[in-house]
N, C-alpha and C positions, 0 to 999 in steps of 0.2 A: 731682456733687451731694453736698452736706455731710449728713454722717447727722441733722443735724437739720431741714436740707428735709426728706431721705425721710421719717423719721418724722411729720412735721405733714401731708405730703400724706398717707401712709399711713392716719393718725387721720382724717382728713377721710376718707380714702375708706371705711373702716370707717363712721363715722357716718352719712354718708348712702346706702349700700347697703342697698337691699332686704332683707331676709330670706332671697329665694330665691341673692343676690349673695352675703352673707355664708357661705351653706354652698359656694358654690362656693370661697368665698377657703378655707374652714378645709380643703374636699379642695384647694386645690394648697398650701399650708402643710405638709398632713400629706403629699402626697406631694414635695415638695421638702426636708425634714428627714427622710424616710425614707431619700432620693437620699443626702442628703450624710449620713446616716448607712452606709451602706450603702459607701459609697465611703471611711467611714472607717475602718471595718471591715475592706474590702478591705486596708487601708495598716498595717492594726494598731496602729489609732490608739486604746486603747480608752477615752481618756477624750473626747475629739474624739465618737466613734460612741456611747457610753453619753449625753453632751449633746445630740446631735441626736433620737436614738430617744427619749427622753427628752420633749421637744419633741412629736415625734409624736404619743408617747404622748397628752398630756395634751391633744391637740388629737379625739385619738378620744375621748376619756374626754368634752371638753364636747360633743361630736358628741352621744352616748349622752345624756347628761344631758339635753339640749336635747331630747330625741323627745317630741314629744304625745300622748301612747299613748289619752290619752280622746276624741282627734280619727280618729287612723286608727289602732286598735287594733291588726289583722292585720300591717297594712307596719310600723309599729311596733316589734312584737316581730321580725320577719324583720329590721328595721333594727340593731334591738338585739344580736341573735345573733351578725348578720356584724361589726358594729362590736366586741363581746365576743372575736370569733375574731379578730380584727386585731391588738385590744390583747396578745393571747395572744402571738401571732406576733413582737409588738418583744419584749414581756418575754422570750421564747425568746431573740432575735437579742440582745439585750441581754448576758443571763447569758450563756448558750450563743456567742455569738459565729458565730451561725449564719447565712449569707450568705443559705440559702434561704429562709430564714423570713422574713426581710425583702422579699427578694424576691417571694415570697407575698402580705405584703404588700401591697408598691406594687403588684402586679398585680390585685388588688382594688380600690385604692383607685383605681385608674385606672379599669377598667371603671364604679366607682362614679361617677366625675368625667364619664365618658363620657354614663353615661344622665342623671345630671342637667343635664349640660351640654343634651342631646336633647329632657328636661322643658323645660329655660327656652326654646328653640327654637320649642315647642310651643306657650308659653304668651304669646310674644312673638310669635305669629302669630295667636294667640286674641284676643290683647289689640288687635292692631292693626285685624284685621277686625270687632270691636266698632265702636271708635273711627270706623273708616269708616263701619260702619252708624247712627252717629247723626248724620254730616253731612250737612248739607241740600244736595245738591248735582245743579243741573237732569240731566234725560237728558240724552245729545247727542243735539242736533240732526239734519238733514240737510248744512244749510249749516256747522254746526261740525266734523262729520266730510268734508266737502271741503273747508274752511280744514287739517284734519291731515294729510291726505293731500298737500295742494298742498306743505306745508313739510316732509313728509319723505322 
């Protein structure tokens, strides 16, 4: 695929993503330019590793910026702090050239990816059981549940 398909699906897919879609793209973004930050680090690659952390960075940073704190004040500020201790941790791995801190890191930002991943799970099961409770749709019957039984 030519880098200007990916990019024009990419865009598209950005655009019409959810809200709830879009934070999960920015955790596997920030955990996937952590990886290859991290890996280039490993190689002692520091301008390679200072580009990717870099990247990350600045994907925590619109993380942070983006929180509604006048919607859920409390999660909020707990959001803010761990995202605050993240950014901390590349800028460490950044300078410092600190494998753990990185490390640190993406195991954050994974457990992160984890429970939100768990949130849309939840909410895609909320949303579905909605959608059933507004269809109109008969009891079964007697004779519809022995037409089910006979065909399976």
């Amino acid at each position: 695929m030519s880098t200007d398909v990916a990019n024009s699906y990419f865009r598209t897919k950005v655009l019409t993503a959810t809200p709830e879609q879009l934070q999960m793209m920015l955790y596997d973004g920030a955990i996937r330019f952590c990886t290859l930050g991290r890996e280039a680090l490993a190689a002692r690659n520091w301008e390679q590793s200072y580009n990717h952390i870099s990247r990350a960075q600045k994907i925590i940073l619109e993380m942070s910026c983006s929180l509604k704190h006048d919607i859920a004040p409390d999660l909020c500020a707990k959001l803010a702090g761990l995202y605050s201790y993240v950014y901390r941790l590349l800028v460490d791995a950044n300078i410092q050239h600190r494998i753990e801190a990185i490390d640190e890191a993406i195991s954050l930002l994974q457990y992160q990816r984890e429970t939100w991943a768990m949130l849309l799970d939840q909410l895609g099961k909320r949303k579905a059981a909605e959608a059933a409770g507004k269809l109109d749709v008969p009891a079964p019957s007697e004779q519809m549940e022995a037409s089910i039984s006979m065909t399976a």
